[in-house]
C-alpha positions as CSV (number, residue, x, y, z in Angstrom):
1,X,87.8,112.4,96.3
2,X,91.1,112.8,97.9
3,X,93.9,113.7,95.0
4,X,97.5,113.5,95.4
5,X,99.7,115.7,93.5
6,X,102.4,113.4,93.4
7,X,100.9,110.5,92.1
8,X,100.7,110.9,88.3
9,X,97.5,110.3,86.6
10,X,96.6,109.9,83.0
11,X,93.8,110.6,81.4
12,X,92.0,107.1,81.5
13,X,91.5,108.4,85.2
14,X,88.9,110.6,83.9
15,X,86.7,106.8,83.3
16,X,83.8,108.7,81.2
17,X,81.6,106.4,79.6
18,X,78.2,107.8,78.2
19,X,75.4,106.2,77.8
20,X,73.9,106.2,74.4
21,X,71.0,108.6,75.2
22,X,73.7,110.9,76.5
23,X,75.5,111.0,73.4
24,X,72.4,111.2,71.1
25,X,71.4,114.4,73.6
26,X,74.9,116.1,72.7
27,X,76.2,115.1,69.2
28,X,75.9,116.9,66.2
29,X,76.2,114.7,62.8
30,X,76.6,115.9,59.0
31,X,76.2,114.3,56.0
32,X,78.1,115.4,52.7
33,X,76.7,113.6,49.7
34,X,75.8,114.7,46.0
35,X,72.6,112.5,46.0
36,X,69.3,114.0,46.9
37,X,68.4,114.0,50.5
38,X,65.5,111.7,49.9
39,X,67.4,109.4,48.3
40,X,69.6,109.0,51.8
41,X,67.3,106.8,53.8
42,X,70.0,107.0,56.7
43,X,69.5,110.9,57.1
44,X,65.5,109.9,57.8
45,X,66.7,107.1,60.0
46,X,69.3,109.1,62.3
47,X,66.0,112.0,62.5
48,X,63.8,109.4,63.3
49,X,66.0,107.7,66.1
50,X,66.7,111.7,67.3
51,X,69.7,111.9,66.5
52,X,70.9,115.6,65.0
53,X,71.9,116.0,61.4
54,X,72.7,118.4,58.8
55,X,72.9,117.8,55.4
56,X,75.0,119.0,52.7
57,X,75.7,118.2,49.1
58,X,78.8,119.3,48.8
59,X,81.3,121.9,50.6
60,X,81.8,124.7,49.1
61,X,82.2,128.3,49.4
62,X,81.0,129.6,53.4
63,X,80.0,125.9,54.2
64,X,83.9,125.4,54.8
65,X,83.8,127.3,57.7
66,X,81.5,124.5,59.3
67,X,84.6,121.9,59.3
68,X,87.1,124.2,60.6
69,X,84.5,124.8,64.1
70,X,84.5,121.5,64.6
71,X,81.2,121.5,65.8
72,X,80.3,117.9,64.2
73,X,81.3,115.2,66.4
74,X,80.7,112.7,63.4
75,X,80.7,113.3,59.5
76,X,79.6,110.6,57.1
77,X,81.7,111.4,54.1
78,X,80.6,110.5,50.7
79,X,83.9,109.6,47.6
80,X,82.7,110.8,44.4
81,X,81.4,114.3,43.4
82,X,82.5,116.4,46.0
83,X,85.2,118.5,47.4
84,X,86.1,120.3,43.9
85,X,87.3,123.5,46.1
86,X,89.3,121.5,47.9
87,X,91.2,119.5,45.4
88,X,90.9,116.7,42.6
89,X,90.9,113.5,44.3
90,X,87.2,114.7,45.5
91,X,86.3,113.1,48.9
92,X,90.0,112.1,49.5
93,X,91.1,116.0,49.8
94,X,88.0,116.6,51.7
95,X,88.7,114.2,54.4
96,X,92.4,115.5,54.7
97,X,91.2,119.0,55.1
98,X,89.2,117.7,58.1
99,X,91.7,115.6,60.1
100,X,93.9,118.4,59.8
101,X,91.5,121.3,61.1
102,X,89.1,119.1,63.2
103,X,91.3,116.2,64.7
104,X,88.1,115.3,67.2
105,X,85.6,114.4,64.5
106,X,85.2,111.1,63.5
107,X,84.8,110.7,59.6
108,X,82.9,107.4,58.5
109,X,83.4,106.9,54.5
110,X,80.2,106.5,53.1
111,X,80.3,105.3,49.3
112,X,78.5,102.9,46.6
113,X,81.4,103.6,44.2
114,X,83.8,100.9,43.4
115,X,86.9,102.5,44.1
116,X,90.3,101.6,42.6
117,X,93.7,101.1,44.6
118,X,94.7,104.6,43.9
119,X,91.5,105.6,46.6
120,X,92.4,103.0,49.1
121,X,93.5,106.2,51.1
122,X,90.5,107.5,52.0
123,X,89.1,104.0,53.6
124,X,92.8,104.2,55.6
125,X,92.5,108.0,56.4
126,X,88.8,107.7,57.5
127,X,87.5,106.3,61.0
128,X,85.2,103.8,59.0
129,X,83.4,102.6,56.3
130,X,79.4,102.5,55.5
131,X,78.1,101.0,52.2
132,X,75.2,103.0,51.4
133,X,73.7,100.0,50.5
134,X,73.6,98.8,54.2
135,X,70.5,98.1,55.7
136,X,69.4,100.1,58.7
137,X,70.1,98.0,61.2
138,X,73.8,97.7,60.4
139,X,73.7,101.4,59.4
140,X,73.0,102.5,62.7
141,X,75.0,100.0,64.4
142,X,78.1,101.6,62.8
143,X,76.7,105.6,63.5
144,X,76.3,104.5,67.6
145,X,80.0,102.6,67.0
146,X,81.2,105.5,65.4
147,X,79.8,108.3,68.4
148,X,81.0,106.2,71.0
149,X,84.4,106.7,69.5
150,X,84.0,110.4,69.4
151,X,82.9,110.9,72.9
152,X,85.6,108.3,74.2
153,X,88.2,109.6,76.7
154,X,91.4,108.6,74.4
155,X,89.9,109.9,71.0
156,X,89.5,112.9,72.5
157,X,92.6,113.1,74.4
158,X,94.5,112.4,70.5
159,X,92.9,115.0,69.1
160,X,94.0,117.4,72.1
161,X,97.9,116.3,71.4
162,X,97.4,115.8,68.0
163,X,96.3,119.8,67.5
164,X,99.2,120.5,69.9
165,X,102.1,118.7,67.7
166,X,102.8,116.6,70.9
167,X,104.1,113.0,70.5
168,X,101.8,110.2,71.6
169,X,103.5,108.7,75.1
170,X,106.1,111.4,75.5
171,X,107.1,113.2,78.6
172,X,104.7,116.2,77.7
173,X,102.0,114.4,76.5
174,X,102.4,112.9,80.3
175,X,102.8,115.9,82.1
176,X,99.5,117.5,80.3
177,X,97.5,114.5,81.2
178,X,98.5,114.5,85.0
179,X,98.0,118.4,85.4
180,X,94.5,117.9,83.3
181,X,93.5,114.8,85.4
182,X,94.5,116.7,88.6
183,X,92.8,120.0,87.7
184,X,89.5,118.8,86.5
185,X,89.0,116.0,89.6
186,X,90.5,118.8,92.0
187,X,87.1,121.2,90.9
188,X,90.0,123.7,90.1
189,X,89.0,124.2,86.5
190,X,89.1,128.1,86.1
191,X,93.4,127.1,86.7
192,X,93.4,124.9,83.5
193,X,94.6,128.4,81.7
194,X,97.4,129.5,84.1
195,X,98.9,125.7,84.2
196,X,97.9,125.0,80.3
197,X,100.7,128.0,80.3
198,X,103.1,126.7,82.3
199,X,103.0,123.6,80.1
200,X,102.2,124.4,76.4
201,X,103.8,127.6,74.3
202,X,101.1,130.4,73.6
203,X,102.2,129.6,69.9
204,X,100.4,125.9,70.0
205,X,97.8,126.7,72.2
206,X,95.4,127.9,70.0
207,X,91.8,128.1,69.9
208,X,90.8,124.6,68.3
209,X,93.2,123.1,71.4
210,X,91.1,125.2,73.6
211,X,87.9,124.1,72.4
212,X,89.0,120.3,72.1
213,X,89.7,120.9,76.2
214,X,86.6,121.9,76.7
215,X,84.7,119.2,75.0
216,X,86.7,116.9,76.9
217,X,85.8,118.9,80.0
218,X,82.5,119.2,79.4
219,X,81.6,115.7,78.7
220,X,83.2,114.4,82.2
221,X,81.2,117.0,84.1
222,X,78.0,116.1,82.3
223,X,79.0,112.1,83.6
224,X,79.4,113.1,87.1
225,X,76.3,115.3,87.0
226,X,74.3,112.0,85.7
227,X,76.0,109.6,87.9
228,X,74.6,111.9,91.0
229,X,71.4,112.1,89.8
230,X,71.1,108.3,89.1
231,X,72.3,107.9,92.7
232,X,70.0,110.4,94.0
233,X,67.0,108.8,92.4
234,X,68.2,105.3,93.5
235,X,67.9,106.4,97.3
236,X,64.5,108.6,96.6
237,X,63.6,105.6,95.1
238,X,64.4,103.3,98.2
């Protein structure tokens, strides 16, 4: 592919799109909910359909730590009886915490409770909303909606921008995108550092940044790599 370094791209350039096997391959989801695990038919249903998932009751204590990795590409966040350490509006504080620490996982609000006008936060804050009374079907409709959300090139590109205090649409959020775009489709990765440097203050760039980056660039390598194989197999298959 022939790039030109003064045309500016953008980071819809990158055109991943995963297939759905793909993204059940490399996604990680968690649960938080006080019921009992077998009382959460969806945890079954997401095991059964492959799909990897941790449960916890609540978060408390060292199980913090698993929100700031942001090793969970989707959480389905129960309201009511959780989040104590956190704060008293329970699920509310919870979900704060991880938009602000995590920007790249997606949080679906997962409740039964009928919640009053004070908690219409937490449906606004959230990515979006499962009744646990749903039936499977629906249920899983919403978890594939909700992945293909996570691994999607502008999520992720937000939460890059977002963890770097950049404004949407400004002239460094622009700049970052070309010098990404350019760097990743120019097979010049091991730069991304030295012109991440040239762009972004050591005092932003910090280590969630670094790790959103290389989500994003891992995710568009593992396209390519599939697309040649697909084409590969299409001509063996000839």
């Amino acid at each position: 592919m022939s790039i030109f370094w003064w045309e500016k791209k953008t980071i819809k350039d990158l055109k991943i799109n995963l297939s759905r096997e793909q993204i059940k391959k490399r996604s990680r989801l968690l649960v938080i909910d006080n019921d009992k695990p077998d009382d959460l038919k969806i945890i079954d249903s997401m095991r059964n359909s492959d799909y990897a998932v941790d449960y916890l009751p609540d978060i408390i204590g060292k199980e913090i730590h698993k929100l700031d990795s942001g090793i969970y590409d989707l959480i389905i966040l129960d309201f009511g009886g959780i989040g104590e350490e956190f704060g008293p509006n329970e699920g509310l504080d919870v979900l704060k915490y991880i938009k602000r620490v995590s920007p790249a996982t997606v949080v679906i609000a997962y409740t039964s409770k009928a919640l009053g006008a004070e908690h219409s936060e937490f449906f606004k804050l959230s990515d979006g909303t499962l009744k646990k009374d749903a039936g499977i079907k629906e249920s899983m409709e919403k978890i594939d909606e909700a992945l293909n959300k996570a691994f999607s090139v502008d999520f992720m590109w937000n939460a890059i921008i977002l963890s770097l205090n950049i404004m949407p649409g400004s002239i460094d959020d622009l700049n970052l995108q070309n010098m990404l775009v350019k760097t990743i489709e120019g097979n010049v990765i091991n730069k991304i550092g030295e012109k991440l440097n040239g762009i972004v203050s050591k005092q932003k760039l910090g280590q969630c940044t670094i790790g959103l980056i290389g989500k994003l660039i891992q995710v568009y390598v593992e396209y390519k790599i599939s697309g040649i194989t697909s084409a590969a197999q299409a001509i063996k298959g000839k």
